[in-house]
N, C-alpha and C positions, 0 to 999 in steps of 0.2 A: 434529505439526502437519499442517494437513491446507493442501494448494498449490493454491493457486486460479489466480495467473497470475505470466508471467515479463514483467517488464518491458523487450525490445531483442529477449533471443532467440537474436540470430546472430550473435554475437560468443565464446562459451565463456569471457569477462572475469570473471562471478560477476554477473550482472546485479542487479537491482532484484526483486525476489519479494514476492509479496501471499500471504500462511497464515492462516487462523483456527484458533487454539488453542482448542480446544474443552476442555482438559483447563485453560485460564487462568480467573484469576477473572474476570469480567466486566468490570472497567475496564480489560484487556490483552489482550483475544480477539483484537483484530486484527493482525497481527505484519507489519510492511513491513523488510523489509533491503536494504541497498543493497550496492554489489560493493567497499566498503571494509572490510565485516565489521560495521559497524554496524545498528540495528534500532531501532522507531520502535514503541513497543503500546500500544492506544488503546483505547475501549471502539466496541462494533460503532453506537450510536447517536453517536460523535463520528468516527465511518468513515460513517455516511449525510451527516451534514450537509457531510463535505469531498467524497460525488462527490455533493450537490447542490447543493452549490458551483460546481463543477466546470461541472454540466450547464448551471445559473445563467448562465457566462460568464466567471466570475469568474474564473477563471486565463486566460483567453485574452492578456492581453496579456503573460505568463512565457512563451507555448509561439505564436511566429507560425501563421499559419494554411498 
């Protein structure tokens, strides 16, 4: 899997990590895991529409400004 970003960073807890499996099929290219061992794979067109979601506003009221 190829590591695209850590999500915190500065804690060494197993944070949150964004991978694209290039060797997945198509509907589980995108790989998100969180620092409890679990993981989330999605296809890379249901990964655009949640960060243009995202960019939309749409999560802003989960994450204060």
């Amino acid at each position: 899997m190829r590591h695209i970003a850590t999500f915190c960073g500065s804690c060494n807890c197993g944070c949150p990590e964004l991978y694209v499996d290039d060797a997945a099929v198509p509907e589980k290219r995108i790989v998100i895991t969180d620092d409890f061992g679990q993981r989330i794979q999605m296809s890379v067109d249901q990964f655009s529409d949640l960060v243009a979601s995202a960019r939309d506003g749409v999560l802003d009221e989960v994450v204060p400004a």
